[in-house]
Structures are given as structure tokens and as C-alpha cells.
C-alpha positions as CSV (number, residue, x, y, z in Angstrom):
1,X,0.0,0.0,0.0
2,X,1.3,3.4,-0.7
3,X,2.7,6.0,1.9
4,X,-0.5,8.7,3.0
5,X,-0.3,12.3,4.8
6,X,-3.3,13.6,6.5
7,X,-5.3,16.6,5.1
8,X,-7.9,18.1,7.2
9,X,-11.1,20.0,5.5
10,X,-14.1,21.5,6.5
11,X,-17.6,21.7,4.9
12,X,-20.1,24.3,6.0
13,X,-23.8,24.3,5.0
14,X,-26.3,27.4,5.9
15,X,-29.2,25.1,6.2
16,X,-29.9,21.7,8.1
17,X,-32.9,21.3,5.3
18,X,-32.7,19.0,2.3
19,X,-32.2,20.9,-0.7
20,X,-35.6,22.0,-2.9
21,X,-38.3,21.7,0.8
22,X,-39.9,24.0,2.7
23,X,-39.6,22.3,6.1
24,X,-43.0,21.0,6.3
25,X,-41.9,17.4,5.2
26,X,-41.1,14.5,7.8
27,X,-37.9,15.2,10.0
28,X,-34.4,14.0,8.4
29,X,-31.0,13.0,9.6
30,X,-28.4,15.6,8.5
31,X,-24.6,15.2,8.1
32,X,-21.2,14.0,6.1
33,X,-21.7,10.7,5.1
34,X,-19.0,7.8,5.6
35,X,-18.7,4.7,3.4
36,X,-20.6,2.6,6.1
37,X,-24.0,4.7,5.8
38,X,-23.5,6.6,9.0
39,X,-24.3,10.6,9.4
40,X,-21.7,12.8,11.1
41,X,-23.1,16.2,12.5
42,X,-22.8,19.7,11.4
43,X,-22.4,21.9,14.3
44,X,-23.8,25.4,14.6
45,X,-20.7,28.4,14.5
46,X,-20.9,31.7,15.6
47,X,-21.5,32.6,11.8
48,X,-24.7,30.7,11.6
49,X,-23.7,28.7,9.6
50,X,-23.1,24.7,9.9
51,X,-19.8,23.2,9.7
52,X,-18.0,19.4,9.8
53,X,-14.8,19.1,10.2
54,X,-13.0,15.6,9.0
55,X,-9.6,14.3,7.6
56,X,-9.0,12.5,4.2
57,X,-5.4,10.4,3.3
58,X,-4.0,11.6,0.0
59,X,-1.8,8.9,-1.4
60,X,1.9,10.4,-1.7
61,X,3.4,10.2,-5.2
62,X,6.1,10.6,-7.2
63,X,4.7,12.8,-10.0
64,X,2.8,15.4,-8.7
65,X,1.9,16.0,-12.6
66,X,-1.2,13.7,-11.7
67,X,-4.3,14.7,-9.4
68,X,-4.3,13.8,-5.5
69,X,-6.1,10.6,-4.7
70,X,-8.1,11.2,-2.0
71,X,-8.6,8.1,0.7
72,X,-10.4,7.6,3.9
73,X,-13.8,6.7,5.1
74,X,-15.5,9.9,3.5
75,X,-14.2,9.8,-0.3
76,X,-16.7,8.4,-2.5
77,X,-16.3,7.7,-6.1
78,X,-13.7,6.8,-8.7
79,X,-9.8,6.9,-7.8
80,X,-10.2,10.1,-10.9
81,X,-13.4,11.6,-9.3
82,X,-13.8,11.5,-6.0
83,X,-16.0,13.7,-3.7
84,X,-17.7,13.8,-0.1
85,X,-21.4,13.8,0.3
86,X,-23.3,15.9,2.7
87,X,-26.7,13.7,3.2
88,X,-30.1,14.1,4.3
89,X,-31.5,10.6,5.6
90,X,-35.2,9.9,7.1
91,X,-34.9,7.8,10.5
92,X,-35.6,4.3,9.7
93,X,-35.5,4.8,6.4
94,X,-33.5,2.8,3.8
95,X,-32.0,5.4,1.3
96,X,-31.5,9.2,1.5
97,X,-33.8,11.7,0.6
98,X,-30.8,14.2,-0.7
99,X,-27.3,14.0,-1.3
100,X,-25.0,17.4,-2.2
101,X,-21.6,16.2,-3.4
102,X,-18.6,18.2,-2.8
103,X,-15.8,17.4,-5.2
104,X,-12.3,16.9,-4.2
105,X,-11.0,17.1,-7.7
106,X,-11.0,20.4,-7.4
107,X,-8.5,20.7,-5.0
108,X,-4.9,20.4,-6.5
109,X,-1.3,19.6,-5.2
110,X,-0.4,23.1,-4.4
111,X,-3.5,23.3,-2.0
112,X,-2.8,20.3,-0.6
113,X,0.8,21.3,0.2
114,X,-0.5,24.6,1.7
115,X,-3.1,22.6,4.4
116,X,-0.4,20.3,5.5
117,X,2.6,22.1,5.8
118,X,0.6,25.7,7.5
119,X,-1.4,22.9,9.5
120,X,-4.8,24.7,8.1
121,X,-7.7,23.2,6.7
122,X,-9.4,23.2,3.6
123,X,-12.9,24.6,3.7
124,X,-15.4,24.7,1.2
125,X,-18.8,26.4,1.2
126,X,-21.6,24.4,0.5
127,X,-24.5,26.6,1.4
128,X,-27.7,26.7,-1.4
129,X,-26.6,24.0,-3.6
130,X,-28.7,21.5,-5.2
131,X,-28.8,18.0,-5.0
132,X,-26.6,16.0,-6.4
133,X,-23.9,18.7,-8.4
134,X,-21.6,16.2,-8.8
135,X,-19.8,18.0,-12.3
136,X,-20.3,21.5,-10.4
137,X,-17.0,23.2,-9.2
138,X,-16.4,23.4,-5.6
139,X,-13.9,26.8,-4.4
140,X,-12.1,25.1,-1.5
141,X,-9.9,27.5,0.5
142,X,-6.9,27.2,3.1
143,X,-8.5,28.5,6.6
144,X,-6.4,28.6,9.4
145,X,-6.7,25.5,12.3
């Protein structure tokens, strides 16, 4: 298995309601989904808004000419497109009723170099976005620790 450093991000989220409801609808679950199904809170911030904070391996490599892969119990997809999913799950429910992807390809070596080596945190902003938005762009930025 290949050598892995720790990166640490941060997804914040100005609403704890599925995307496209009004808040009438049953009660949901709400949170950063791992590969095992399981919800990990948001928590409030000063700011109002929601935030999670979590860590992902990125496999080190030789050429830095290729993409990060991005490992750990919160990446989702394809070795070439991974991403994290903030979910929205009813209770005893089997499925989810809405998932917003957040799309690590976006983040490239330079950022990752920045996180680790200032010990920061990447951060992306996830408020008002749709379901699913798994093609659309995600501005992550280096936020202190």
C-alpha cells in the first residue's frame, strides 16, 4: 500500500434542510456521510452557519503531474473523481432523501501542500446548492486551524 499524509477540511452548509423543501416534510437526519452509511453532524458556529470538520489520506506520489487521490472513510467515487457527500436521511429509512456532493477534484497539489505544511484546513462552502452537483465546481480555500 502506498505512503499517506493527513489533510484536514471542512464543509459548512447554511441550512440543516434537504435541498428543494420548505420544512414541512417528515424530520431527516443531516450530516457528512462515511462509506458505512453513518451521518456525522454539522455543528452550529458563531456565523450561523453549519460546519464538519474531517480528515482524508492523499496517497503520496512521485509525480505530482497527476491529481491527489483522496482516501479515507468519506471519499466516494472513482480513484479520478472523488467527492464527499453531505446527506439528508429519514430515520428508519432505507436510502436518502438528498445528497450534495462536494468534489475533491478540485483541489490540487499546491493546496494540498499549503493545508499540510501551514497545518490549516481546507474549507469549502456548500450553502444553497442542489442535490446531487456532482460536475459542479467546488472553491475550497486554506482556513487557518
Amino acid at each position: 500500500m502506498a505512503a499517506t499524509s493527513i489533510l484536514k477540511l471542512r464543509l459548512l452548509r447554511d441550512s440543516p434542510l434537504p435541498p428543494g423543501t420548505s420544512g414541512d416534510e417528515a424530520p431527516c437526519a443531516f450530516g457528512l456521510q462515511d462509506n458505512k452509511g453513518q451521518l456525522h453532524d454539522l455543528l452550529p458556529r458563531t456565523d450561523g452557519k453549519l460546519a464538519v470538520d474531517f480528515e482524508l489520506r492523499v496517497a503520496v506520489v512521485a509525480d505530482e503531474t497527476q491529481p491527489p487521490l483522496f482516501l479515507g472513510p468519506f471519499a466516494f467515487g472513482t480513484p479520478q473523481d472523488r467527492f464527499v457527500y453531505l446527506s439528508w436521511q429519514r430515520p428508519n429509512a432505507p436510502g436518502y432523501v438528498n445528497r450534495v456532493k462536494a468534489r475533491l477534484s478540485d483541489i490540487d497539489w499546491a493546496l494540498v501542500h499549503a493545508a499540510q505544511e501551514s497545518g490549516g484546513r481546507l474549507e469549502a462552502d456548500l450553502s444553497g446548492r442542489k442535490a446531487g452537483g456532482g460536475k459542479l465546481p467546488v472553491s475550497w480555500r486554506l482556513v487557518e486551524a
